[in-house]
C-alpha positions in Angstrom: 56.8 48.2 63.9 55.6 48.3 60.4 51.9 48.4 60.3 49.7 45.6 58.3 49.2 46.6 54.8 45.8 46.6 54.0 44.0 43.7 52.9 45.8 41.2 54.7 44.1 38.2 56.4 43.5 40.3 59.8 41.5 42.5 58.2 39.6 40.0 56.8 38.3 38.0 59.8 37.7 41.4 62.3 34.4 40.1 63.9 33.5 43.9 63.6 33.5 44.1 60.1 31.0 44.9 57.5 31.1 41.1 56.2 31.2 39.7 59.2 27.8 41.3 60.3 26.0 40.3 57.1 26.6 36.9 57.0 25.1 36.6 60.8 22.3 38.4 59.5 21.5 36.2 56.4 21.8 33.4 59.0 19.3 34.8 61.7 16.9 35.3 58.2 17.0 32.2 57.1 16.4 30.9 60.8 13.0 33.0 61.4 12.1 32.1 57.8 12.4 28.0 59.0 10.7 29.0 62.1 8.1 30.8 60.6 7.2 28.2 57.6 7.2 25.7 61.0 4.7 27.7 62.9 2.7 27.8 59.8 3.0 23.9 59.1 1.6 23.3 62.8 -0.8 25.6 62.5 -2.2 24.3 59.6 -2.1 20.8 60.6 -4.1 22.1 63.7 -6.4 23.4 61.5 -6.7 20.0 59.7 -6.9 18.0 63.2 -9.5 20.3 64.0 -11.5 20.0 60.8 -11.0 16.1 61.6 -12.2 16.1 64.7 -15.5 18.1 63.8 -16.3 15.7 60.7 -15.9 13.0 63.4 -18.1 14.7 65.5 -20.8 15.7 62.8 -20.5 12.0 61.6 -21.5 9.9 64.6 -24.0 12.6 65.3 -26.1 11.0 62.8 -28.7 8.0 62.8 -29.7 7.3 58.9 -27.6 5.6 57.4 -27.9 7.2 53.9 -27.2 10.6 55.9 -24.1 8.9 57.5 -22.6 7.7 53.8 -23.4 11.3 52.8 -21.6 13.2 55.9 -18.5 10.6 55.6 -18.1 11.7 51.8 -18.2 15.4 52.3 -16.0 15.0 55.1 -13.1 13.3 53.8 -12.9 15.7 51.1 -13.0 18.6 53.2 -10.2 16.6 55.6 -7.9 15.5 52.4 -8.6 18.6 50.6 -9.6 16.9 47.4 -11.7 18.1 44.4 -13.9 14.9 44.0 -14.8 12.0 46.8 -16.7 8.7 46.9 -18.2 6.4 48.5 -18.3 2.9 47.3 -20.4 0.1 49.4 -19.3 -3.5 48.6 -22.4 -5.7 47.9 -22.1 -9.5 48.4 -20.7 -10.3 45.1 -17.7 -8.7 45.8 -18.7 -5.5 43.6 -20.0 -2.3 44.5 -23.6 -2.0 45.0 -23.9 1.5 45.8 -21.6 4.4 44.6 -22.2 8.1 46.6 -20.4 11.0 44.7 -19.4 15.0 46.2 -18.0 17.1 44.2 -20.1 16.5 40.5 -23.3 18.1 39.5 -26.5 16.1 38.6 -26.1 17.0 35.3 -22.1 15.2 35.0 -23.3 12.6 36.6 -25.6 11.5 34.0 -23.4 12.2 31.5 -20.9 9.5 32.7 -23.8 6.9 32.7 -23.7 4.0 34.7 -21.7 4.0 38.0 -18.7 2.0 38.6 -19.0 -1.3 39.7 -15.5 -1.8 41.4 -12.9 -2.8 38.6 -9.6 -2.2 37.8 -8.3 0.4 40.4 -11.1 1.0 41.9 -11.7 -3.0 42.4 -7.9 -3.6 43.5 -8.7 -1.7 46.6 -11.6 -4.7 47.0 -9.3 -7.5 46.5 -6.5 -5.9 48.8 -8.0 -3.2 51.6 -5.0 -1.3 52.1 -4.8 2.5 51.2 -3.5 3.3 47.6 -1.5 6.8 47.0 -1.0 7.8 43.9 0.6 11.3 42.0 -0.9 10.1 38.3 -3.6 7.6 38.7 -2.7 7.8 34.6 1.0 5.7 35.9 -0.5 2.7 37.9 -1.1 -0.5 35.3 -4.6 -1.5 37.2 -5.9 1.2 35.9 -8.4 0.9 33.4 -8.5 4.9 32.4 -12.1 7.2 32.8 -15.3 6.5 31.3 -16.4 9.4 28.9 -17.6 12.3 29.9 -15.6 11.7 33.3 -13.8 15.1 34.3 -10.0 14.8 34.3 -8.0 13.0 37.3 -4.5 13.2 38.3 -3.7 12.1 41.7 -6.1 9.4 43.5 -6.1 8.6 47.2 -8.0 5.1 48.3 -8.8 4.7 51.8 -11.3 1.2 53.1 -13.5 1.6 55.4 -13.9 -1.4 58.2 -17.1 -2.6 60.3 -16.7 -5.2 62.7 -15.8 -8.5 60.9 -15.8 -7.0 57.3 -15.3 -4.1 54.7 -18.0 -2.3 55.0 -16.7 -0.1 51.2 -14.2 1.8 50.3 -13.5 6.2 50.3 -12.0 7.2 47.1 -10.7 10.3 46.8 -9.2 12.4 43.4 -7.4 15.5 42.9 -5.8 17.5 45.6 -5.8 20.9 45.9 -2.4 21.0 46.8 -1.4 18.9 43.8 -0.9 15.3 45.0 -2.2 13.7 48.2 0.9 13.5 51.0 1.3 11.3 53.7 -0.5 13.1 56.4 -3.4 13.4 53.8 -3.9 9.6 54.3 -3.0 9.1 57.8 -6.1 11.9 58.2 -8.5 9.5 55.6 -7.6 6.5 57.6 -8.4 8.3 61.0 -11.6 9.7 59.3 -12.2 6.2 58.3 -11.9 4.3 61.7 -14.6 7.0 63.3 -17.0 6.5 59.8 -16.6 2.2 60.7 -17.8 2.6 64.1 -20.9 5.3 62.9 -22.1 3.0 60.0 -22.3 0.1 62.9 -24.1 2.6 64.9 -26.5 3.5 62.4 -26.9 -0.3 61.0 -27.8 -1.4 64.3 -30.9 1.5 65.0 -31.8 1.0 61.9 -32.5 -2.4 62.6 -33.8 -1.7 65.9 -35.8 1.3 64.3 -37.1 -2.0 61.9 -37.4 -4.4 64.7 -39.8 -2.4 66.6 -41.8 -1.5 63.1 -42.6 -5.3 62.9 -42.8 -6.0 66.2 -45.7 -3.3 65.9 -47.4 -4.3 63.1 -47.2 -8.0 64.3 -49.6 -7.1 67.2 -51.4 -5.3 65.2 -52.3 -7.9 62.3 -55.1 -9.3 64.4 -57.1 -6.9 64.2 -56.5 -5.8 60.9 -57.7 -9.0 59.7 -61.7 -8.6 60.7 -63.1 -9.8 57.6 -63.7 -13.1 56.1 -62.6 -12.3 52.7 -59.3 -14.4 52.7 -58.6 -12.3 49.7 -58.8 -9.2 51.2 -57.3 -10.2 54.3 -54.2 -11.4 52.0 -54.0 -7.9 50.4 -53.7 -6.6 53.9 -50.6 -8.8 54.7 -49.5 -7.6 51.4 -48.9 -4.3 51.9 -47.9 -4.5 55.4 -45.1 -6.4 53.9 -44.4 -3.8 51.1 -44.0 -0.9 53.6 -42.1 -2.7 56.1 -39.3 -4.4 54.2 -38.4 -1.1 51.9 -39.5 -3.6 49.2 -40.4 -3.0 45.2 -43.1 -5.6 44.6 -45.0 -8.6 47.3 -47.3 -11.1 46.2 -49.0 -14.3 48.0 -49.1 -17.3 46.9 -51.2 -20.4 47.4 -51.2 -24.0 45.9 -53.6 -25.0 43.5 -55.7 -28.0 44.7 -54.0 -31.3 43.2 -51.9 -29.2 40.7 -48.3 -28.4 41.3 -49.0 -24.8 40.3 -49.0 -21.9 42.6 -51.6 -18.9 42.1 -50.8 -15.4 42.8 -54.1 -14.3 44.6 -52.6 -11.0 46.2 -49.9 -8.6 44.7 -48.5 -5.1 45.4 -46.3 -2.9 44.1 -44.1 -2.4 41.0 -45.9 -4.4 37.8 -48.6 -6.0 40.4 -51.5 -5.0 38.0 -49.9 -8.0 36.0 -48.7 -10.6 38.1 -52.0 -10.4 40.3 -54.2 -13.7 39.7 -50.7 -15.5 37.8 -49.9 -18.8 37.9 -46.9 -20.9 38.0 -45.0 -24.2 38.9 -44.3 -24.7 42.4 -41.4 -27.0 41.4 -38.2 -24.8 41.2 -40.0 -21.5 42.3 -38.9 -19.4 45.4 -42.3 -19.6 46.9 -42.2 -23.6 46.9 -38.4 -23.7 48.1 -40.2 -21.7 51.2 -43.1 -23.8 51.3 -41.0 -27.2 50.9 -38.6 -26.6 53.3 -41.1 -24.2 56.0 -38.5 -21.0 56.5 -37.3 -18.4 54.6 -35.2 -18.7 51.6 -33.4 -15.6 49.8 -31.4 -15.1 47.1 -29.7 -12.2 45.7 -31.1 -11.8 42.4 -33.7 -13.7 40.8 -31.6 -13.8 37.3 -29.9 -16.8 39.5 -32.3 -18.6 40.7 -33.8 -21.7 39.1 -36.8 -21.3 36.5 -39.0 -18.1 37.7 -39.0 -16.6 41.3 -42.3 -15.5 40.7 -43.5 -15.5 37.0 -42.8 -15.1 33.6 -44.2 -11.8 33.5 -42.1 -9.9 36.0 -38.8 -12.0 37.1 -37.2 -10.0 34.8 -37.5 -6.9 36.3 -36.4 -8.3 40.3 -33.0 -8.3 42.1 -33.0 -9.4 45.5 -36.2 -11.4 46.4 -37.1 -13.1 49.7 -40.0 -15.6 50.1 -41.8 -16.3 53.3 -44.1 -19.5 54.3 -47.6 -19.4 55.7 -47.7 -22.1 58.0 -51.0 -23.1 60.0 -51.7 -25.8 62.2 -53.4 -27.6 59.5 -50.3 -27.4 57.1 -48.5 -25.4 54.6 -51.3 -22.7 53.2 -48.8 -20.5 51.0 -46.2 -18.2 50.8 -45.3 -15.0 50.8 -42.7 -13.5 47.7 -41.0 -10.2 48.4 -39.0 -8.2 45.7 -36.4 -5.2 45.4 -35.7 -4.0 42.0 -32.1 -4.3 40.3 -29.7 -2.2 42.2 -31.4 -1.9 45.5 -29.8 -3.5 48.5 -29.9 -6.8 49.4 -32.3 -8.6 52.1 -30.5 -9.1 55.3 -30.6 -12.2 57.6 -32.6 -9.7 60.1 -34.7 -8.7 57.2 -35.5 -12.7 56.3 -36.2 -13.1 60.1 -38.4 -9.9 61.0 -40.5 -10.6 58.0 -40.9 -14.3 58.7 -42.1 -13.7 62.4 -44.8 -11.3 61.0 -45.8 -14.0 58.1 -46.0 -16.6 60.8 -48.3 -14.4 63.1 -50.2 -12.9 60.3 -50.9 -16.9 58.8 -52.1 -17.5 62.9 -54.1 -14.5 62.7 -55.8 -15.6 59.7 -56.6 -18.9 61.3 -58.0 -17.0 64.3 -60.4 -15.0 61.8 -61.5 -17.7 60.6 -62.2 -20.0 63.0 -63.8 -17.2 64.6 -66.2 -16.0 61.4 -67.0 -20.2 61.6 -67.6 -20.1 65.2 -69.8 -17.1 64.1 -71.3 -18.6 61.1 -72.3 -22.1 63.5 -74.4 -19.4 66.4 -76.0 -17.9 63.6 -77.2 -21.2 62.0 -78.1 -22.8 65.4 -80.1 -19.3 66.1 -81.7 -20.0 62.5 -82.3 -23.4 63.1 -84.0 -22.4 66.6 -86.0 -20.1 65.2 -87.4 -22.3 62.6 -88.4 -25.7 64.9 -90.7 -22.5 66.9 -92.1 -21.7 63.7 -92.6 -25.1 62.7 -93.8 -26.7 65.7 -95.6 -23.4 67.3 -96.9 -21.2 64.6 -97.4 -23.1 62.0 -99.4 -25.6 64.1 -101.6 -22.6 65.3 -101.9 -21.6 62.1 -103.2 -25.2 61.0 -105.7 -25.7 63.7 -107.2 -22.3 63.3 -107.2 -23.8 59.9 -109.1 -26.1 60.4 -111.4 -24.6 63.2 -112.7 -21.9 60.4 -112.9 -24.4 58.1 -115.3 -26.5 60.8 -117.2 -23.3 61.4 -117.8 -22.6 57.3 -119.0 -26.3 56.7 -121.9 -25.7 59.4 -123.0 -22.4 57.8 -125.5 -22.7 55.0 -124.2 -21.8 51.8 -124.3 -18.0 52.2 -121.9 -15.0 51.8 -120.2 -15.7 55.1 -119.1 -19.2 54.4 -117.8 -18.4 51.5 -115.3 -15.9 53.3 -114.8 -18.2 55.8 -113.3 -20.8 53.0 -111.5 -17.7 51.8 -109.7 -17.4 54.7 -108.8 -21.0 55.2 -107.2 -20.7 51.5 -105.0 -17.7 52.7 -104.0 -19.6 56.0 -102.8 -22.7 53.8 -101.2 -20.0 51.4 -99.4 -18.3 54.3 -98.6 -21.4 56.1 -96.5 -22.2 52.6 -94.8 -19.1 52.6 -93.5 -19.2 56.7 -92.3 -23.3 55.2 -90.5 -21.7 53.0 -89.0 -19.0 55.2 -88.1 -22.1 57.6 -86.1 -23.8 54.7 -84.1 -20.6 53.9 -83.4 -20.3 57.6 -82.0 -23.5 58.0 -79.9 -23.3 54.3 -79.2 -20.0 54.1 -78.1 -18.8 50.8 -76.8 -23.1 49.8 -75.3 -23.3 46.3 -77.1 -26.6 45.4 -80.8 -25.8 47.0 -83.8 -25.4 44.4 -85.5 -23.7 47.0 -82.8 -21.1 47.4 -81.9 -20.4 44.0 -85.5 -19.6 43.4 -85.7 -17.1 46.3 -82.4 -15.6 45.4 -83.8 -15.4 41.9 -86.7 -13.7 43.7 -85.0 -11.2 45.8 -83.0 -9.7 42.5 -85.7 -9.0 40.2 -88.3 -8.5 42.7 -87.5 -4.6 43.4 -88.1 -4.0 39.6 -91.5 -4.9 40.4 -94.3 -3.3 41.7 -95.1 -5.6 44.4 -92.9 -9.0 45.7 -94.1 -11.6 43.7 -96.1 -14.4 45.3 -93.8 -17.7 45.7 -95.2 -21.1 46.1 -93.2 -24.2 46.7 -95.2 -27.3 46.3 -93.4 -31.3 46.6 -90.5 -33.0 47.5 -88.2 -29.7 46.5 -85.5 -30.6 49.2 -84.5 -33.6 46.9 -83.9 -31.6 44.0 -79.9 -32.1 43.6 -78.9 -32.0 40.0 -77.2 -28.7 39.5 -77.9 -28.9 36.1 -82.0 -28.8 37.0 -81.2 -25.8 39.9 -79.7 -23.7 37.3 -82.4 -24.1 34.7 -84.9 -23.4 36.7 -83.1 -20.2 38.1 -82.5 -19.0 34.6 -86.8 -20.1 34.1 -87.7 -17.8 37.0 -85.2 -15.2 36.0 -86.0 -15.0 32.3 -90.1 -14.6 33.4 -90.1 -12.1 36.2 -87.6 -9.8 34.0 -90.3 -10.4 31.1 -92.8 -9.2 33.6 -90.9 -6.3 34.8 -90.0 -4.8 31.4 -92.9 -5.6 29.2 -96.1 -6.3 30.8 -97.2 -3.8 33.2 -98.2 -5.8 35.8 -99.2 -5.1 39.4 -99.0 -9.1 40.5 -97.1 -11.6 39.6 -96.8 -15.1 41.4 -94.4 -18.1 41.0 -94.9 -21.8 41.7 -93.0 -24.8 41.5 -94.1 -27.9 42.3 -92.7 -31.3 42.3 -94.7 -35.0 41.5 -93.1 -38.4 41.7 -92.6 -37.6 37.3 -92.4 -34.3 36.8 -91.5 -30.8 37.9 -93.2 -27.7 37.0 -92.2 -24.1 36.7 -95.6 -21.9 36.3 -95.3 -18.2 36.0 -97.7 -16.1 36.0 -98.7 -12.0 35.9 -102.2 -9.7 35.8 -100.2 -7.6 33.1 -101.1 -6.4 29.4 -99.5 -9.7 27.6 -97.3 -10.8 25.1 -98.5 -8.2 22.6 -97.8 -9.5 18.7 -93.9 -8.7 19.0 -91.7 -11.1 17.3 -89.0 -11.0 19.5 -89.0 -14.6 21.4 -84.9 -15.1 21.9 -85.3 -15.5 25.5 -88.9 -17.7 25.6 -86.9 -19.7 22.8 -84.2 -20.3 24.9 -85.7 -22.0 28.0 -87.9 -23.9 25.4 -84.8 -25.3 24.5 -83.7 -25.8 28.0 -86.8 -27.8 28.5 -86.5 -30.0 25.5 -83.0 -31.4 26.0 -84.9 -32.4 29.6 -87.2 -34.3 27.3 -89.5 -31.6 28.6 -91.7 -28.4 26.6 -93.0 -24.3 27.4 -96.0 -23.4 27.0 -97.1 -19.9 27.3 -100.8 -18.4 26.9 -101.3 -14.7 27.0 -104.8 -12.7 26.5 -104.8 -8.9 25.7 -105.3 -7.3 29.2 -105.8 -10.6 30.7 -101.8 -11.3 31.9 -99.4 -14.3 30.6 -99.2 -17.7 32.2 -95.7 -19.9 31.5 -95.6 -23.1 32.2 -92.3 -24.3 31.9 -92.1 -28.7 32.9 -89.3 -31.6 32.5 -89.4 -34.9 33.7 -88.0 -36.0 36.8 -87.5 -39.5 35.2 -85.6 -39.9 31.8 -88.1 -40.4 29.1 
C-alpha cells in the first residue's frame, strides 16, 4: 500500500497534533477569562449589596432628621458610585423647599447662587416620580442646561423617595465613576430609597413626639411662669416660650384696641421685633383677626399671599410661613398670638398649628388664673386696709379725742400759768396728730387711686420728701374726698410738686409743711418752709407757671418770703365758677 502523501486531510484532523492542542487551549483561556471576569462581577456586586446594606443600616440608625437627609445623600452616592448627589425635599407648592448637596465645596456652592427650585429635569421627576436614567443629561429636551459656575455633568440618575401617602423629595444623582449609571446602579438607588422612606417617617414622627412632649412640658409649666401681674410681662413670657418651641423666626401678641378695629402689638420677639413691638394695624383682613374671628388656628404658607398685612407694614415683608394663634378666656376673645419663619424655612405643620394652639389656650387660662388671683389678692389686702382703718377710726382716734379733750378740761381749770399753756400745747399736737392718722385712714382705704386729691398730694409727698431734710408736715383740712375734677387733682399735684422741689433745691430749710384745705368757695394750697427765702433771683418760670394755672381757675399765687425768715405760697381757685 502506498503511504499518504503528506498534507493530506488525515494529517490535518490527527487529534494529536500541534493545531489541534492549541485551539483547545485558546478555548479553555477564553473560558477561565469568562469565569474569572464572572467571579469578579459577583464579587463586586457583593461588595455593593454590602455597601447597601450598611448605608441602610447607618440610615435608620439616626433620629434628626437633618442628620437623616445628610446620611441618605452620602449614601446613595457611595451606593451609585457617583461624583455629585442631592437631595431635594418637595414643599407644598409643588417645588423644592430644601436642596442638600455631597460632593461640592462651600465655596462652589456659593458660586452657583441660589439653589434649584425643581424645574425642568429636575422638576419632571416632580410631576412624574418614576426614576430617570440618562448617559448625557445634555440629550434629554427637559433639560434646561446648568446654571453658571455649576461644574460639568454628563450622565444623571433620578431616584424619588416615598413616605406613607406622598413624595417625600426626590435623590438626584450626576456623574458616574464608571462613566454612565447602569441598571443595577438604579435598582440599588431605588432599594436605598425605600429604606431612606421608612427612616424619614421614623425620624418625622420622634421629632414630633420629641416636640409633643416639649409643649406638653412647657404647658404645665406656664402657670407658674406667669406670677406677676404685669399682663405685659406675662405676655413676653408666652412670647418666647412660643419662639423656642416652634423653631420659629419672629412671635408677637396681639390685642384689640378698645372700640377700634385695630390690633396692637404689645409683645414681640425675635427677628425685626425691636420694630414691630408696640405696632398697630387693622384687624380686618389680618392673620391675627382671621384667628380671633373664627377662634382656632389659621396658617398660611407665606404671608406674600395672604390678604393686606399678616402682621404689619413694617415686617410682612420679610415672613414666609406664619401661623396665628387665639387667646380665648371665659370672658371672650382677648388676642392672638402671630408666629413667623423667615423665607425658605419649612412650613408649619398641622401638629405644629395644634401643639402651639393647646399651649396658647392654657397659657390665655393661666393668665386668667393670675389674675383673678392677684384680684383675689388685691380684695384681702383692701378688706385688711379697710379693717385696719374703722380700728383707727373708731378706737384710736376716739382715744386720742377724749384725752383731747380731758387735757384740754384740765388746762381751762389751771390759772393762766406755764403749765396750762403746755397743756393747750399738747391738745394742739393731739388735733394735729389726729389729722395725720385721718389721713393715713384715707390712703388705707384708696390706696394709690388715680382720681383722689388726697392721694396725689401724698404721692407728691413721698417723691420729693427724701430730698428733704425732714418729711414735710401734711395737713388736709375740708370736704377733700369730693374733689373729682382731674383737671383740679393734677394742678394741685404739679402746686405741691413745683413748692417742695423749690424748697429742696433753693432754700435750705430744715421744716417744711403742706396744707390744703377746702370751704364751700374755695380751695387752698399753702406751702410753707423755715428756709433762707426767695433771695432777689430773677428766675420765676416755675412760680409763673402755677400762677397761670391758678388764673385760668379764676384763681391767683401769692408768695411772701423774708430773708432768713422762710417762704409762704399760697396758691387758691374757686370751687365755684366766677
Amino acid at each position: 500500500m502506498a503511504e499518504d502523501p503528506p498534507g493530506t486531510g488525515a494529517e490535518q484532523h490527527s487529534p494529536s497534533s500541534p493545531a489541534s492542542q492549541f485551539g483547545m487551549q485558546l478555548s479553555i483561556d477564553q473560558l477561565m477569562r469568562l469565569v474569572s471576569e464572572r467571579a469578579s462581577d459577583l464579587i463586586g456586586s457583593q461588595e455593593r449589596l454590602r455597601s447597601l446594606l450598611n448605608a441602610n443600616r447607618s440610615i435608620v440608625s439616626e433620629l434628626s432628621l437633618p442628620g437623616v437627609l445628610r446620611r441618605i445623600v452620602e449614601a446613595a452616592r457611595d451606593v451609585a458610585a457617583a461624583r455629585y448627589a442631592a437631595l431635594g425635599v418637595i414643599g407644598p407648592d409643588g417645588l423644592l423647599e430644601q436642596f442638600i448637596t455631597v460632593g461640592m465645596d462651600d465655596e462652589t456652592i456659593r458660586a452657583i447662587g441660589e439653589l434649584p427650585k425643581g424645574r425642568g429635569l429636575l422638576g419632571a421627576l416632580i410631576d412624574d416620580p418614576r426614576p430617570i436614567r440618562l448617559r448625557r443629561i445634555a440629550d434629554d429636551p427637559r433639560s434646561f442646561g446648568l446654571p453658571a459656575n455649576h461644574p460639568p455633568i454628563e450622565s444623571f440618575l433620578g431616584v424619588p423617595i416615598q413616605v406613607p401617602g406622598a413624595v417625600f423629595g426626590n435623590l438626584y444623582l450626576a456623574e458616574s465613576r464608571g462613566g454612565a449609571f447602569t441598571a443595577e446602579d438604579e435598582e440599588l438607588v431605588l432599594g436605598l430609597a425605600a429604606t431612606a422612606g421608612i427612616a424619614i417617617e421614623n425620624a418625622r414622627l420622634y421629632e414630633e413626639s420629641r416636640q409633643r412632649q416639649e409643649w406638653l412640658r412647657a404647658r404645665a409649666e406656664v402657670g407658674r411662669n406667669l406670677t406677676t401681674d404685669d399682663q405685659t410681662v406675662n405676655l413676653q413670657r408666652i412670647a418666647e416660650s412660643i419662639l423656642r418651641l416652634a423653631a420659629a423666626d419672629l412671635v408677637s401678641v396681639v390685642l384689640p384696641e378698645p372700640d377700634s378695629e385695630l390690633v396692637r402689638v404689645v409683645a414681640a420677639i425675635g427677628l425685626g421685633s425691636s420694630d414691630l413691638a408696640g405696632a398697630r394695624y387693622l384687624r380686618p383682613g389680618s392673620l391675627a383677626g382671621a384667628a380671633m374671628d373664627q377662634g382656632s388656628g389659621v396658617i398660611v404658607d407665606s404671608a406674600e399671599s395672604y390678604v393686606e398685612t399678616t402682621l404689619c407694614p413694617v415686617y410682612a415683608d420679610g415672613l414666609g410661613a406664619v401661623m396665628a394663634l387665639p387667646l380665648a378666656t371665659e370672658q371672650g376673645m382677648a388676642g392672638a398670638v402671630v408666629v413667623g419663619r423667615t423665607r425658605n424655612s419649612r412650613r408649619f405643620s398641622e401638629s405644629d398649628l395644634e401643639m402651639a394652639g393647646s399651649f396658647a389656650e392654657q397659657a390665655a387660662l393661666a393668665m386668667e388664673l393670675a389674675e383673678a388671683r392677684t384680684n383675689q389678692e388685691r380684695l384681702a389686702l383692701l378688706q385688711d386696709r379697710d379693717r385696719i382703718a374703722r380700728d383707727l377710726h373708731d378706737h384710736v382716734i376716739q382715744r386720742l379725742f377724749a384725752v383731747g379733750l380731758s387735757v384740754q378740761s384740765i388746762a381751762a381749770s389751771l390759772p393762766n400759768s406755764d403749765p396750762a399753756a403746755r397743756l393747750i400745747d399738747i391738745v394742739g399736737d393731739l388735733d394735729e396728730t389726729i389729722r395725720e392718722i385721718r389721713t393715713a385712714i384715707f390712703a388705707l382705704r384708696d390706696p394709690g387711686a388715680e382720681h383722689s386729691l388726697r392721694s396725689a398730694v401724698m404721692s407728691v409727698v413721698s417723691d420729693v420728701g427724701p430730698a428733704l431734710p425732714e418729711r414735710p408736715e401734711v395737713i388736709f383740712v375740708g370736704p377733700l374726698d369730693t374733689m373729682a375734677d382731674p383737671g383740679v387733682i393734677s394742678d394741685v399735684g404739679a402746686v405741691v410738686r413745683e413748692g417742695l422741689t423749690n424748697i429742696a433745691r433753693h432754700a435750705h430749710a430744715r421744716h417744711a409743711g403742706v396744707r390744703v384745705e377746702a370751704t364751700p368757695g374755695e380751695l387752698e394750697v399753702y406751702i410753707n418752709d423755715d428756709g433762707m427765702g426767695i433771695g432777689d433771683t430773677g428766675r420765676r418760670s416755675g412760680l409763673d407757671n402755677l400762677r397761670r394755672r391758678a388764673e385760668e381757675y379764676g384763681g391767683a399765687l401769692n408768695v411772701t418770703s423774708s430773708p432768713g425768715l422762710g417762704t409762704n405760697l399760697s396758691w387758691t381757685i374757686p370751687l365755684e365758677a366766677p
